[in-house]
N, C-alpha and C positions, 0 to 999 in steps of 0.2 A: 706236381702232377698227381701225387697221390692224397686221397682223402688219408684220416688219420687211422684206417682199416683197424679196426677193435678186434682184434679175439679173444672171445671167451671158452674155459673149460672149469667145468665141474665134477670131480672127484669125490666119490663116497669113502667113509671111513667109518670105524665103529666110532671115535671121539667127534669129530666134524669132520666137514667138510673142506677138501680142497677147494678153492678156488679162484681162478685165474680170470680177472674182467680187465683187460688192460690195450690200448694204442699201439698202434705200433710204431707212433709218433713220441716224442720224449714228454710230450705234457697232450693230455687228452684236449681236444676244443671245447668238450664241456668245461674242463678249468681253466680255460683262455676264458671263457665267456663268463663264468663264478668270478676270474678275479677282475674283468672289467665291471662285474656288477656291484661289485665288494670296494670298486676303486683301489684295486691292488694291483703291484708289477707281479710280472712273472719272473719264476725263476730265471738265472742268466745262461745263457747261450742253450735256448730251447724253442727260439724263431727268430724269424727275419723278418723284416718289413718287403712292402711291394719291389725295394730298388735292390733291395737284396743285403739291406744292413741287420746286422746282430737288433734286436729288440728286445727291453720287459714290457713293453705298454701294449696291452693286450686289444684294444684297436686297430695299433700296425698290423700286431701277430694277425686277428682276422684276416687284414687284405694285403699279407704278405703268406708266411709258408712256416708250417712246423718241421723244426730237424728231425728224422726218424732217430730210434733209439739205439744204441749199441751200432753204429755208425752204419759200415757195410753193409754188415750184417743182421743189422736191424733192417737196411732200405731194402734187402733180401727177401727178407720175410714181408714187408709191405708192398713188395711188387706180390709174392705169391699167394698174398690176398687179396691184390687187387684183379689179377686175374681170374682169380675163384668166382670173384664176384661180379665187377663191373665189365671185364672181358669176357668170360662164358656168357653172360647175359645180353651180351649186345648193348650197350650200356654205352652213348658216345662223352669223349672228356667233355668236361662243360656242364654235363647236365644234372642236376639237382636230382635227378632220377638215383636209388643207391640200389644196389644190386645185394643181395645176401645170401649165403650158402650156410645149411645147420648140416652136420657131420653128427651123428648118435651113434656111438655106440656103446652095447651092453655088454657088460664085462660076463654077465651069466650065460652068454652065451658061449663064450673063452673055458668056462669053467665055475664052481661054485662061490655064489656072488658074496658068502658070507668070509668064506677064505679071501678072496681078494682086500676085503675092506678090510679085515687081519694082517695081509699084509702088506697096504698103504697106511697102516696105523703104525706097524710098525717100520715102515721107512721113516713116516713122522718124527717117533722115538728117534731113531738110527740121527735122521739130520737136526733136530734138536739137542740131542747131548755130543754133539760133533762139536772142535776145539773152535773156540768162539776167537775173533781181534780183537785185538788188545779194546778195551774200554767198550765192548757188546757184552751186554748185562744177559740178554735174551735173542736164539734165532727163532725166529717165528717163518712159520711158510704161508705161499698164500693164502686169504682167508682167514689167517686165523685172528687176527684184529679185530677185522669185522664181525665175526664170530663172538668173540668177547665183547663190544661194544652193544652187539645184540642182544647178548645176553643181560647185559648190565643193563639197559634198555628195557628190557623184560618184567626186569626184578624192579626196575625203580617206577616204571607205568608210565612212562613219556619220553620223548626225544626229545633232544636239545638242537636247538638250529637258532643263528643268527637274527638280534633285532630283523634287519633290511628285507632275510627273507620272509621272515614272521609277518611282518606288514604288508607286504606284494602279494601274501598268503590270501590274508586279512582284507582285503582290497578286493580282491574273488569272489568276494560271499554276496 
């Protein structure tokens, strides 16, 4: 019933940025769609086919259904986004139509916006030297991967992306 309702949030800090781009389904349909183009399964037990069987072949998963994430309480949060969006909007099931809601708000408002980023940097700190499981080399929160990859990215002067999508690129022109 529900699409795979995305939310995003982005957090300033003096080092980077927090940030949060994620489904509220266990595997985004962007990466159902990347691993059918890639010819790759999906992870296991993260859809089902149209008859309602577990699935990796990202075909089924299209015209069957993504599990939300974090079980109940994932499909919690994908009902409360789906009413933000496609229910305030008038938006009937079925329809390709998607409904979206942006939420801003300014932390300078709250208070001085230089102190705040001091101290989401320093939660940063706080949850990164916090005691790691056993064999986690590194906590990283979100964004900061990306952040690094970007960075790296930066300094080398190109991105790296897949022969298959290189060519479908290449095809474009």
């Amino acid at each position: 019933i529900f699409a795979t309702n995305p939310v995003a949030v982005g957090i300033p800090s003096n080092d980077f940025p927090i940030v949060i781009d994620m489904a509220t389904s266990q595997t985004a349909m962007g990466k159902v769609r990347l691993a059918k183009k890639l010819c790759k399964n999906l992870p296991e037990n993260c859809c089902i086919d149209k008859d309602g069987n577990v699935t990796i072949d990202p075909d089924e998963a299209i015209e069957g259904a993504l599990f939300p994430f974090g079980g109940y309480k994932g499909a919690a949060i994908g009902l409360m986004v789906e009413v933000l969006t496609r229910t305030m909007f008038d938006i009937e099931f079925g329809n390709k139509k998607r409904g979206f809601l942006f939420i801003c708000i300014d932390p300078s408002f709250f208070g001085d916006i230089d102190k705040f980023k001091e101290n989401v940097s320093e939660l940063i700190k706080k949850i990164k030297s916090s005691r790691k499981a056993v064999g986690v080399d590194e906590i990283f929160v979100p964004g900061e991967r990306s952040e690094k990859i970007k960075r790296e990215n930066l300094k080398k002067g190109f991105i790296e992306i897949d022969e298959k999508s290189m060519n479908e690129i290449i095809s474009l022109i």
